[in-house]
C-alpha positions as CSV (number, residue, x, y, z in Angstrom):
1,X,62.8,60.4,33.6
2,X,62.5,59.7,37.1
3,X,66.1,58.6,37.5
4,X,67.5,61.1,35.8
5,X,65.9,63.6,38.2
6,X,67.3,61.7,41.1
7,X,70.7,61.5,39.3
8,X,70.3,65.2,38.8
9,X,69.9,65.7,42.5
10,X,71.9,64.1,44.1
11,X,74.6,65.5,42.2
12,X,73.5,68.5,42.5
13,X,74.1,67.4,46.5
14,X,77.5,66.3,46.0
15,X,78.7,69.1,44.2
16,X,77.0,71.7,47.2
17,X,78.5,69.5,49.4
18,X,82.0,70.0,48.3
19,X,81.8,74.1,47.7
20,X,80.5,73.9,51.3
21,X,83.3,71.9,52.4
22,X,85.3,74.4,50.7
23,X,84.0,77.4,51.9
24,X,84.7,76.3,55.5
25,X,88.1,74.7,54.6
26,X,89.0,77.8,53.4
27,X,87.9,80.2,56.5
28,X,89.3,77.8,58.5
29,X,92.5,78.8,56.9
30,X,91.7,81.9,57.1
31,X,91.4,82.2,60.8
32,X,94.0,79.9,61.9
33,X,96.1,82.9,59.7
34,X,94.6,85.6,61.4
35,X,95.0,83.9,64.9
36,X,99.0,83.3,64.4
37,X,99.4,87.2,63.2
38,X,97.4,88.3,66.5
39,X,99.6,85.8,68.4
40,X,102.6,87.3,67.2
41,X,101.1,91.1,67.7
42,X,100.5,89.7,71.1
43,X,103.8,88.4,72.1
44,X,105.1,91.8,70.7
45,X,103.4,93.5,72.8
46,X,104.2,91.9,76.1
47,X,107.7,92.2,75.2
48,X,106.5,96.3,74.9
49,X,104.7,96.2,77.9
50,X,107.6,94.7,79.5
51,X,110.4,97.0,78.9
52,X,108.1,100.0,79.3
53,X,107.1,98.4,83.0
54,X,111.4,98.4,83.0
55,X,111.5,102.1,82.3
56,X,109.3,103.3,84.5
57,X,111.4,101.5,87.0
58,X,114.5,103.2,86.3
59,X,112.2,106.3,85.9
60,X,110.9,105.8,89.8
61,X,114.3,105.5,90.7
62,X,115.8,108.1,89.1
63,X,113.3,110.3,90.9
64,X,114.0,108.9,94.2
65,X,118.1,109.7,93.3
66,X,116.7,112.9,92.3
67,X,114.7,113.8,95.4
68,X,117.9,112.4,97.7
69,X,120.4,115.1,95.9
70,X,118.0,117.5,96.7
71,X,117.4,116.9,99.9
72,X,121.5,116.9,100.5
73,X,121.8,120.2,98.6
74,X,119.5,121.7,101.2
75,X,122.2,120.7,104.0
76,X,124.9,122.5,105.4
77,X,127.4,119.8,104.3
78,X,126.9,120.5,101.0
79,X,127.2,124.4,101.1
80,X,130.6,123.7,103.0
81,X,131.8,121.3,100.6
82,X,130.9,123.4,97.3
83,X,132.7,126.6,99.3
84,X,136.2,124.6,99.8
85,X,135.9,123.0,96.2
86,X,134.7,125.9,93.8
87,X,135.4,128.8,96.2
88,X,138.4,127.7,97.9
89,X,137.3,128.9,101.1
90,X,138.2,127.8,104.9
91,X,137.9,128.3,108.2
92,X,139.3,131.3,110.6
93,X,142.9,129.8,111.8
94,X,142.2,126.7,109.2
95,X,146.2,125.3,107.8
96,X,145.7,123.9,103.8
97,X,148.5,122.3,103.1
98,X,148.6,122.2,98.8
99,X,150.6,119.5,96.8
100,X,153.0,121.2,94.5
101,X,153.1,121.2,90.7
């Protein structure tokens, strides 16, 4: 009866042995599937963070264009220039010679 206890048991062994085996088989499949998904999500969002860090680039630099055309509306230039284009003005004793149609 003695054996058959000890047969008993160390079955018993084997068989806990291989569920554990499987258990950690099986979250090891699980993680190494988790970690390829957050690689992925990571990649995807570098190539986010990189075309965001683009637009605010273009953003800054529109700004700065922005800030420039300002600055040159504020001049006298420009108020002389938009008075001979849209207003068709000149100056006292000024000749315009215009191409004919």
């Amino acid at each position: 009866m003695g054996r058959k206890i000890a047969y008993r048991k160390k079955r018993q062994n084997r068989f806990s042995m291989f569920l554990t085996t499987l258990v950690v088989f099986i979250l090891l499949i699980v993680v190494s599937i988790g970690s390829y998904s957050m690689r992925d999500k990571l990649a995807s969002y570098h190539e986010r963070q990189a075309m965001l860090e683009e637009q605010i680039a273009n953003e800054h630099e529109r700004a700065r264009e922005i800030e420039n055309q300002e600055k040159y509306t504020n001049t006298m230039k420009y108020v002389e220039e938009t008075a001979r284009k849209r207003l068709g003005l000149v100056y006292e004793g000024e000749i315009i010679f215009r191409q004919g149609n």
